[in-house]
C-alpha positions as CSV (number, residue, x, y, z in Angstrom):
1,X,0.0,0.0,0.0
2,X,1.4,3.4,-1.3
3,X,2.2,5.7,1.7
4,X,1.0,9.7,2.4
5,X,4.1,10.8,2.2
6,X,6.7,11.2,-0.1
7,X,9.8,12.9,1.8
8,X,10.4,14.7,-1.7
9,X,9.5,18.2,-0.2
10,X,11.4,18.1,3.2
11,X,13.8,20.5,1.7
12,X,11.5,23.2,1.0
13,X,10.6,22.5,-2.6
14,X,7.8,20.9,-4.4
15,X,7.3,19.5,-7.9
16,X,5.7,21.1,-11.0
17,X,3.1,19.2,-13.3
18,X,5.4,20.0,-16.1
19,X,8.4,18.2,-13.9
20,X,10.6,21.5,-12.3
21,X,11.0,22.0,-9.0
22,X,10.4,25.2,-6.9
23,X,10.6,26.2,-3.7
24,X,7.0,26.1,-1.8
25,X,7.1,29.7,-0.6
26,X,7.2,30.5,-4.5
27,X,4.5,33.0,-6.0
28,X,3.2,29.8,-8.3
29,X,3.1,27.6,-5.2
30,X,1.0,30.5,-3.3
31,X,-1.3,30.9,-6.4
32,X,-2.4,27.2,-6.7
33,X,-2.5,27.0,-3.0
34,X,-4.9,29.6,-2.4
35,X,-6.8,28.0,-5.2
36,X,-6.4,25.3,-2.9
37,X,-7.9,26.5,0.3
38,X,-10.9,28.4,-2.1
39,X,-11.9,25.1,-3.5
40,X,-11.5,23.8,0.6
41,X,-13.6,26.7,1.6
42,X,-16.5,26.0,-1.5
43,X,-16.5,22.6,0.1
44,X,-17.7,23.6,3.5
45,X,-20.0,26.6,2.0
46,X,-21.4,23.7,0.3
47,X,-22.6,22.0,3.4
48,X,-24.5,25.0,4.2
49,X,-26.1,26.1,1.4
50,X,-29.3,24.5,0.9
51,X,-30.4,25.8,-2.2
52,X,-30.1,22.8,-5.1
53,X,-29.2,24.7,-8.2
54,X,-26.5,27.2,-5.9
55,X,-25.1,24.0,-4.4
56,X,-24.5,22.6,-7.9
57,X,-23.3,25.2,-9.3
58,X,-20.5,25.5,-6.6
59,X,-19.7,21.7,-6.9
60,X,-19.2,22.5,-10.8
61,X,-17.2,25.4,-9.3
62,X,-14.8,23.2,-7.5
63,X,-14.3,20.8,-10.4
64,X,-13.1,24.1,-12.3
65,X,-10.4,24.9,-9.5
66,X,-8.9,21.7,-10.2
67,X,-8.3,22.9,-14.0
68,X,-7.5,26.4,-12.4
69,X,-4.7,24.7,-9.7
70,X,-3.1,22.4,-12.7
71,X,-3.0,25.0,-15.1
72,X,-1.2,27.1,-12.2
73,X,0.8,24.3,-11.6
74,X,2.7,24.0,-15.3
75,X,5.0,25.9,-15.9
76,X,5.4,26.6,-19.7
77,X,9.3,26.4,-20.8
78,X,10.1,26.1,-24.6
79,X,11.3,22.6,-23.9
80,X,8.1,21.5,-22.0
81,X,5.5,23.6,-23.8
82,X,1.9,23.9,-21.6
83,X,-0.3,20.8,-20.9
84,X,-3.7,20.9,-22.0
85,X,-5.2,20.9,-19.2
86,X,-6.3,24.9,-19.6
87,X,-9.0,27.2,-17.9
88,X,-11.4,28.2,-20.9
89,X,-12.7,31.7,-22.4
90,X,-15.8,29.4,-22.4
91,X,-15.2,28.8,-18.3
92,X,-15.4,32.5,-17.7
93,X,-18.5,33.1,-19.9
94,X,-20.1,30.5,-17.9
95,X,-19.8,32.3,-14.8
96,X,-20.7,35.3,-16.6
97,X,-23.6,33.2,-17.6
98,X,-24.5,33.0,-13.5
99,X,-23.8,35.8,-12.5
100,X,-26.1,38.0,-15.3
101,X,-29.1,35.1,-14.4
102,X,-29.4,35.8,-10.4
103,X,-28.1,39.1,-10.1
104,X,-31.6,40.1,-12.4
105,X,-33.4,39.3,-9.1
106,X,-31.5,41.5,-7.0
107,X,-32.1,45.7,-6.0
108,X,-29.2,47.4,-7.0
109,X,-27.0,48.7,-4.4
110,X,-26.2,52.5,-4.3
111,X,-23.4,51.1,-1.2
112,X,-21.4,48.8,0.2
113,X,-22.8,46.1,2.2
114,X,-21.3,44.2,5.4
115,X,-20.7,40.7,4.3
116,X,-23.3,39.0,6.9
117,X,-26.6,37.3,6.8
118,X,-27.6,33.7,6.7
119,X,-24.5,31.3,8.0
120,X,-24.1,30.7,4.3
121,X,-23.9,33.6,3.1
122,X,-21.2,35.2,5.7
123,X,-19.3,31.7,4.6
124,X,-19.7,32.8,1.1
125,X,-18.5,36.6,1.6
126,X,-15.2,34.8,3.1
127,X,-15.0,32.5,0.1
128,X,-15.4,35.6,-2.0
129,X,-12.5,37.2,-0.4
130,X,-10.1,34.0,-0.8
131,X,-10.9,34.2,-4.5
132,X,-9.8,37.5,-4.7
133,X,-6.7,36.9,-2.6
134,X,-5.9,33.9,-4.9
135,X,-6.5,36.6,-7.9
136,X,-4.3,39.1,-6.2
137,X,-1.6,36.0,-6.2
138,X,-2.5,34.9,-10.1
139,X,-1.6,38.4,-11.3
140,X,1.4,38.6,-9.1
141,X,3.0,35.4,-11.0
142,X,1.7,36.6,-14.7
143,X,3.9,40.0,-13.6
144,X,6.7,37.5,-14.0
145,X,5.8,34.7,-15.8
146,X,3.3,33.8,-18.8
147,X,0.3,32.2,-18.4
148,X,-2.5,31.4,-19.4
149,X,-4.9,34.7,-20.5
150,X,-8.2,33.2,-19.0
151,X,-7.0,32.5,-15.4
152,X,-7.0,35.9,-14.0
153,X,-10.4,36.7,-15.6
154,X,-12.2,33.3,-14.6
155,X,-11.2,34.2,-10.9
156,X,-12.1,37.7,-11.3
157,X,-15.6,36.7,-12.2
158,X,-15.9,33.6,-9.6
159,X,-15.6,36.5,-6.8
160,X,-18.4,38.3,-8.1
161,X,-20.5,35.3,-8.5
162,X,-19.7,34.3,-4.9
163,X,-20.7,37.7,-4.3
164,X,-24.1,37.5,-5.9
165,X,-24.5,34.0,-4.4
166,X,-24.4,35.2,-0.8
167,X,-26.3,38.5,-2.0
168,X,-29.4,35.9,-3.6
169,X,-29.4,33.3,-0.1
170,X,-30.1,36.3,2.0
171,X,-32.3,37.7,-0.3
172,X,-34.3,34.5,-0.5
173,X,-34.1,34.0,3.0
174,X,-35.9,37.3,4.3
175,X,-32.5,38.5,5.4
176,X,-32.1,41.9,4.9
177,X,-28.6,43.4,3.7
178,X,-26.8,45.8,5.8
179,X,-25.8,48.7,4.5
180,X,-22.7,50.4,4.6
181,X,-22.5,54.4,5.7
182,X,-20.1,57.0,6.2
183,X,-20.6,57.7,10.4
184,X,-20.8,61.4,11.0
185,X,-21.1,61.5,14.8
C-alpha cells in the first residue's frame, strides 16, 4: 500500500506538473494553494447552502479549481511547452452566464454592504474574499511569468459570482442586507 508521504518536499521545494521543482514559498506555489484553500472553503459553504441549483453550481465550481490549480501548476518552458489541461474563455462566460441570471433578481445597491446574513452567506463573503486573494496571487505570477490569458479573468468573475450568491441566499431568506455608511457622529 502506497504511503502519504513522499519525503520529496522536506527540503523546501515541491514538484511542478510539467516536472521542475520550486521552492514552496514560490509566487506559483501561493497561487495554486490559495486555489487550494478556495476550493477547501466551496467545500464547506457547500454543506451549508441548501439551495439545489447554488449547491451545484459551486460543486461545478470546485471541479473548475482543479483545472485552475493544474493549469497554475505547469510551468510553460520552450522545452516543456503547456499541458492541455487549460481554464477556458468558455469557463469565464459561464460564470458570466451566473452571474447576469441571479443578479436580475437583486435591488441594485447605491453602497457597500457588510458581508453577513444567513451562516451561508457570511461563509460565502469569506469564500469571496479568498478568491480574490488567490487573484491578487495569479496576477502577481503573470507579472513574471506567462500564463494562461483566461485565469486571471475566470477568478475575477468567480468573486463576483460568490458575491451575488451570498447576495441571492439572503435575499431568498428574508434577510435583509446591511448597508454600509459613512458615520458622521
Amino acid at each position: 500500500m502506497p504511503r502519504m508521504y513522499t519525503r520529496t518536499g522536506d527540503k523546501g521545494e515541491t514538484g511542478l506538473f510539467s516536472g521542475e521543482r520550486v521552492p514552496k514559498n514560490s509566487i506559483r506555489v501561493e497561487a495554486y494553494g490559495t486555489v487550494d484553500e478556495l476550493s477547501s472553503w466551496i467545500g464547506y459553504v457547500r454543506t451549508l447552502v441548501q439551495d439545489e441549483h447554488i449547491g451545484k453550481v459551486l460543486e461545478g465550481v470546485q471541479r473548475d479549481l482543479f483545472l485552475v490549480s493544474a493549469d497554475l501548476a505547469t510551468q510553460a518552458t520552450e522545452e516543456k511547452p503547456k499541458k492541455a489541461v487549460r481554464v477556458t474563455e468558455e469557463m469565464v462566460k459561464n460564470l458570466e452566464e451566473e452571474i447576469d441570471r441571479l443578479d436580475a433578481e437583486l435591488p441594485q445597491l447605491p453602497t457597500f454592504i457588510f458581508p453577513i446574513g444567513t451562516q451561508a452567506a457570511a461563509a460565502l463573503h469569506i469564500v469571496r474574499t479568498v478568491a480574490r486573494r488567490a487573484e491578487r496571487r495569479t496576477v502577481a505570477l503573470a507579472k513574471q511569468e506567462d500564463l494562461n490569458q483566461q485565469l486571471v479573468p475566470y477568478l475575477n468573475r468567480l468573486s463576483s459570482l460568490l458575491y451575488v450568491f451570498a447576495r441571492v441566499i439572503n435575499k431568498r431568506s428574508g434577510v435583509d442586507e446591511t448597508k454600509w455608511s459613512l458615520r458622521t457622529d
